[in-house]
N, CA, C and O atoms as a GROMACS GRO file, in nm:
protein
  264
    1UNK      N    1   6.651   9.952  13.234
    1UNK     CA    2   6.609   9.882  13.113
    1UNK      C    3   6.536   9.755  13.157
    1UNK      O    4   6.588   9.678  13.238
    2UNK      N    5   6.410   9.732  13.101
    2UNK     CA    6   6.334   9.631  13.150
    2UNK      C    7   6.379   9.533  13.069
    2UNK      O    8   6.430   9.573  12.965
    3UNK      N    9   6.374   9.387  13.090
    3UNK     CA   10   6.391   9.252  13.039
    3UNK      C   11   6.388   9.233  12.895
    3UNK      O   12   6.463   9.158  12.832
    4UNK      N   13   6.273   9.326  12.838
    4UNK     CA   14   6.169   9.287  12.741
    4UNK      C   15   6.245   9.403  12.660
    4UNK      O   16   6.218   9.366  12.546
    5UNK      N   17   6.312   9.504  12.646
    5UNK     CA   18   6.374   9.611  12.621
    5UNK      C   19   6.522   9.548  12.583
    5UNK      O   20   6.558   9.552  12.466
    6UNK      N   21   6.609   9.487  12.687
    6UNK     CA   22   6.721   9.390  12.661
    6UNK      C   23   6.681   9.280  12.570
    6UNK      O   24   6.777   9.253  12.498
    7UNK      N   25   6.565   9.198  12.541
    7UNK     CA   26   6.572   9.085  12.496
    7UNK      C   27   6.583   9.144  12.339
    7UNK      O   28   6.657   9.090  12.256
    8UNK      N   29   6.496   9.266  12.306
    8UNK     CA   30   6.461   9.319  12.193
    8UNK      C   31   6.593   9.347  12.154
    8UNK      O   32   6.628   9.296  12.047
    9UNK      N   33   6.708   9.441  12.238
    9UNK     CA   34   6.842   9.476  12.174
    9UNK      C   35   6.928   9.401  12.176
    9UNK      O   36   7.033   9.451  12.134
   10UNK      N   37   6.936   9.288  12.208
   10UNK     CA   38   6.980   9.147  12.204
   10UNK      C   39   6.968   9.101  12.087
   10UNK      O   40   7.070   9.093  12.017
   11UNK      N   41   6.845   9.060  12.036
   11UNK     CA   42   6.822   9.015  11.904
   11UNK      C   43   6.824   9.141  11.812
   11UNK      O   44   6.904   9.098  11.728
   12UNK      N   45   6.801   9.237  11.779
   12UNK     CA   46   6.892   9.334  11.727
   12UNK      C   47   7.039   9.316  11.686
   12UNK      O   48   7.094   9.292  11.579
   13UNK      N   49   7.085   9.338  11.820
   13UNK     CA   50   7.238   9.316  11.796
   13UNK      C   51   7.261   9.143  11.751
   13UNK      O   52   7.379   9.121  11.723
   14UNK      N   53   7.200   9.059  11.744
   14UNK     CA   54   7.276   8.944  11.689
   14UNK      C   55   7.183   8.965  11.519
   14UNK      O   56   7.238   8.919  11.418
   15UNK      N   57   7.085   9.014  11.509
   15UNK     CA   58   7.114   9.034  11.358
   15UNK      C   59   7.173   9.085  11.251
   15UNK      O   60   7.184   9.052  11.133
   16UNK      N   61   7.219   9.198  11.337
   16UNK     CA   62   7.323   9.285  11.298
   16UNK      C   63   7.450   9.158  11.326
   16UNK      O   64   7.381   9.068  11.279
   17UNK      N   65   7.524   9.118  11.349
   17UNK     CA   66   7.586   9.085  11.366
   17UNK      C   67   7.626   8.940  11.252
   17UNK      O   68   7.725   8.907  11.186
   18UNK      N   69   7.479   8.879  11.279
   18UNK     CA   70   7.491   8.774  11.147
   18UNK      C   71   7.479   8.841  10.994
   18UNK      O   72   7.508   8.789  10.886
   19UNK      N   73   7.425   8.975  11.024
   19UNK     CA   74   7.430   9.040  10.859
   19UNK      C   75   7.604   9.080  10.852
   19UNK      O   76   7.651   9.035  10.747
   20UNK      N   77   7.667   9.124  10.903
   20UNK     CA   78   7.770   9.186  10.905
   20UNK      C   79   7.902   9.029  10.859
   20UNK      O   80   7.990   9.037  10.773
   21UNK      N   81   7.877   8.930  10.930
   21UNK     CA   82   7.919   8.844  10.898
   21UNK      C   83   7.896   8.780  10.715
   21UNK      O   84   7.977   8.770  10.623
   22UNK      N   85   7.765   8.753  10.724
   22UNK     CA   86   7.713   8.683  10.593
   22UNK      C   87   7.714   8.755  10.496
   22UNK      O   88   7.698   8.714  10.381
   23UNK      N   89   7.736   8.889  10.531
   23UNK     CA   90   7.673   8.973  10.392
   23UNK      C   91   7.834   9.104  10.360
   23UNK      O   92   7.904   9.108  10.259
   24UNK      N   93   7.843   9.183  10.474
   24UNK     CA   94   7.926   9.237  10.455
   24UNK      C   95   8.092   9.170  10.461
   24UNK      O   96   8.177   9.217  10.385
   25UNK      N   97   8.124   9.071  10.547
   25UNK     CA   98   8.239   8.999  10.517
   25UNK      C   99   8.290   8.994  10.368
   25UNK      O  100   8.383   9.052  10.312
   26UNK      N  101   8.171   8.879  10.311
   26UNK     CA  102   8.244   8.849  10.231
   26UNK      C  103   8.222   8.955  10.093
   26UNK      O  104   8.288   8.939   9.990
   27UNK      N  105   8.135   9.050  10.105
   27UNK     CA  106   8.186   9.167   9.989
   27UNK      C  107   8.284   9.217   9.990
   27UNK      O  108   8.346   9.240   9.887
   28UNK      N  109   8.336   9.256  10.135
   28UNK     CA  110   8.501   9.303  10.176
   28UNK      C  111   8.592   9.224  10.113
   28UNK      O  112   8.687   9.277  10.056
   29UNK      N  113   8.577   9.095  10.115
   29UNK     CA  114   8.732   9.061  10.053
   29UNK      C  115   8.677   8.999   9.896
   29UNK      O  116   8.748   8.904   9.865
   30UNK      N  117   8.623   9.014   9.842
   30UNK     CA  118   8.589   9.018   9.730
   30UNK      C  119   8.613   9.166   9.668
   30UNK      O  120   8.663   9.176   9.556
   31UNK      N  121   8.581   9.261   9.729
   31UNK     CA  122   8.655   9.364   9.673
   31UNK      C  123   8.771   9.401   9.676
   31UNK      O  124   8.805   9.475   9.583
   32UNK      N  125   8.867   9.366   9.773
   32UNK     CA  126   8.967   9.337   9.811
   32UNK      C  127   9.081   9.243   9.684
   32UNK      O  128   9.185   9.280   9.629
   33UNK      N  129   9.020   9.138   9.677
   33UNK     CA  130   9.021   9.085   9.556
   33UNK      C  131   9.053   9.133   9.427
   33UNK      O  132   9.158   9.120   9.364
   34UNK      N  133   8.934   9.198   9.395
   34UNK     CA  134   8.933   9.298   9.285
   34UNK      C  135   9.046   9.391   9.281
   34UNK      O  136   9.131   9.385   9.192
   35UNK      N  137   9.048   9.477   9.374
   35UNK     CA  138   9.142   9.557   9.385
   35UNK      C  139   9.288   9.554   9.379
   35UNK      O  140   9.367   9.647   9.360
   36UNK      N  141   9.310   9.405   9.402
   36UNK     CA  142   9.406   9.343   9.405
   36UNK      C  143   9.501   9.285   9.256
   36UNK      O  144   9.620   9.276   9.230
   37UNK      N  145   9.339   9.246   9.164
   37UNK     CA  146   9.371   9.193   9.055
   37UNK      C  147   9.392   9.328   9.009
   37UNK      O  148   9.495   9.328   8.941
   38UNK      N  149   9.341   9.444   9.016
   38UNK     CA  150   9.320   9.590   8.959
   38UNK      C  151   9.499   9.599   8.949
   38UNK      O  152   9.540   9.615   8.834
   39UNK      N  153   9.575   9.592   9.027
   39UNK     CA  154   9.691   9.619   9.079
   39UNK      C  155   9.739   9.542   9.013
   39UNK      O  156   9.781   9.580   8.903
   40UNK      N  157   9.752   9.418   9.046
   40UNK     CA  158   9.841   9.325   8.925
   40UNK      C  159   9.822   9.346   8.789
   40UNK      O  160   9.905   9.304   8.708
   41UNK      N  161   9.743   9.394   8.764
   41UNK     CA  162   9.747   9.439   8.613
   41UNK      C  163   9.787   9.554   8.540
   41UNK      O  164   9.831   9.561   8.426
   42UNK      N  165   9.760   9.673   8.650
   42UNK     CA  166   9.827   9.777   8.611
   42UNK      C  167   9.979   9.770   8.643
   42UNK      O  168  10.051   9.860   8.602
   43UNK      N  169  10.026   9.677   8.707
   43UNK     CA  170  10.194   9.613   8.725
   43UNK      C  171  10.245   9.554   8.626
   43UNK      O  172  10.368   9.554   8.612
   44UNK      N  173  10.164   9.492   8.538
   44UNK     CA  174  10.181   9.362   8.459
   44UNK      C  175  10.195   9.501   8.317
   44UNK      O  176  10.277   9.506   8.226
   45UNK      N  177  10.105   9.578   8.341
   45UNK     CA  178  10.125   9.693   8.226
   45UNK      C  179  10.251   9.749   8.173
   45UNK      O  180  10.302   9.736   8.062
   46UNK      N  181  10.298   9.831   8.300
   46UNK     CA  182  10.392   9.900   8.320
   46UNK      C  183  10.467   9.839   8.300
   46UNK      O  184  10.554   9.893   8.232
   47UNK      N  185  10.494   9.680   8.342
   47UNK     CA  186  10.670   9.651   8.276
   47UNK      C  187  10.671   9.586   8.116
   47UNK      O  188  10.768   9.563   8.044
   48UNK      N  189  10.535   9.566   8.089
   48UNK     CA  190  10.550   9.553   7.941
   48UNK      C  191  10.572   9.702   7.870
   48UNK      O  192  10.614   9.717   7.755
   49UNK      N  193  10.547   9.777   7.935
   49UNK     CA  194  10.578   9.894   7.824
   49UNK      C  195  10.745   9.918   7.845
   49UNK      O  196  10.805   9.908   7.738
   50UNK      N  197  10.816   9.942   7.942
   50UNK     CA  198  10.914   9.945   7.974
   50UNK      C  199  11.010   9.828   7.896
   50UNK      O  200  11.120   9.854   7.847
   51UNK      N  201  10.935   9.670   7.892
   51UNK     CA  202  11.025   9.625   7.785
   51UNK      C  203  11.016   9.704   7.650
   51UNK      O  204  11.111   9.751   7.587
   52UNK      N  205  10.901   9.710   7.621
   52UNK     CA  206  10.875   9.812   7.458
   52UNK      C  207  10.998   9.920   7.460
   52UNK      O  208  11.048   9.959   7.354
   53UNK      N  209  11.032   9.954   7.554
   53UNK     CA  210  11.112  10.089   7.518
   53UNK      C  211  11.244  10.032   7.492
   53UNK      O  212  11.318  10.059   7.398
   54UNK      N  213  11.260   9.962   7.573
   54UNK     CA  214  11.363   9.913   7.596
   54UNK      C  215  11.401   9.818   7.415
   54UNK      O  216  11.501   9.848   7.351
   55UNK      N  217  11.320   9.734   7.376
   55UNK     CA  218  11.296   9.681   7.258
   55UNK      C  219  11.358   9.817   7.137
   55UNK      O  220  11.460   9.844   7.073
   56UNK      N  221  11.238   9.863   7.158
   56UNK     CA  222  11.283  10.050   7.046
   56UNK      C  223  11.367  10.070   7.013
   56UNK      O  224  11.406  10.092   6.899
   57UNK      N  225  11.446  10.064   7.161
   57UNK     CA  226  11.601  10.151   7.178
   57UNK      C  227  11.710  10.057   7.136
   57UNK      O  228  11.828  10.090   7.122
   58UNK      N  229  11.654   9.924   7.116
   58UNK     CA  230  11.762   9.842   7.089
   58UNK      C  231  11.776   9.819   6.925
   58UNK      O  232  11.876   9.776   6.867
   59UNK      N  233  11.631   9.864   6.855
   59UNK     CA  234  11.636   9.820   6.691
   59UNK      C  235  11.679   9.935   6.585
   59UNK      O  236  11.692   9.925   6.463
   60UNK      N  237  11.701  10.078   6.690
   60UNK     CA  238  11.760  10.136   6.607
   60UNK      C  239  11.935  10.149   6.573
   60UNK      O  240  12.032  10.153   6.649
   61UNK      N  241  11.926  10.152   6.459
   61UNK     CA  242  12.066  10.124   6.386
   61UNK      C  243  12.116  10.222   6.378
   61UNK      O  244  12.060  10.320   6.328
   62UNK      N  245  12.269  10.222   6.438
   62UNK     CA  246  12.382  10.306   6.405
   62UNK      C  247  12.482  10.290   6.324
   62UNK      O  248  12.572  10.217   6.365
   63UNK      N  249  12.495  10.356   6.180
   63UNK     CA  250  12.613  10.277   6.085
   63UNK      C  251  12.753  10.379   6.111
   63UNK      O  252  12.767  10.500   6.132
   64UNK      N  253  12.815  10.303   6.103
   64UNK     CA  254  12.984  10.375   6.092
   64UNK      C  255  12.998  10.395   5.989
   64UNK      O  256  12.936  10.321   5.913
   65UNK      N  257  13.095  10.513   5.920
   65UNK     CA  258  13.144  10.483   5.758
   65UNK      C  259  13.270  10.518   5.807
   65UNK      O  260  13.315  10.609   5.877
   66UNK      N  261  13.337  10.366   5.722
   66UNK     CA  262  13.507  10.413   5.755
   66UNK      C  263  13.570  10.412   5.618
   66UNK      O  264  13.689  10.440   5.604
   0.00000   0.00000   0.00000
């Protein structure tokens, strides 16, 4: 590999490298992010419905006759 062949895949590889940094980094944890809030919410779902049932089961009335 001549000089001029290395210098070229040199700067190659450091643009790649500053794109990967500047550009793909921070979409990764921004989606990450997302995905994250995605989750807390479908968590935050599920135990409100679970109180609901729970609520339901508590307002129906059972009468005795004595």
């Amino acid at each position: 590999m001549s000089p001029a062949e290395y210098l070229i895949w040199y700067g190659v590889f450091r643009i790649v490298t500053n794109l990967q940094m500047f550009v793909l980094g921070p979409r990764l944890i921004l989606s990450i992010r997302q995905y994250h809030a995605k989750v807390v919410a479908n968590h935050d779902e599920g135990s409100r419905m679970t109180t609901m049932l729970f609520q339901e089961r508590a307002t129906v009335s059972i009468e005795h006759s004595v």
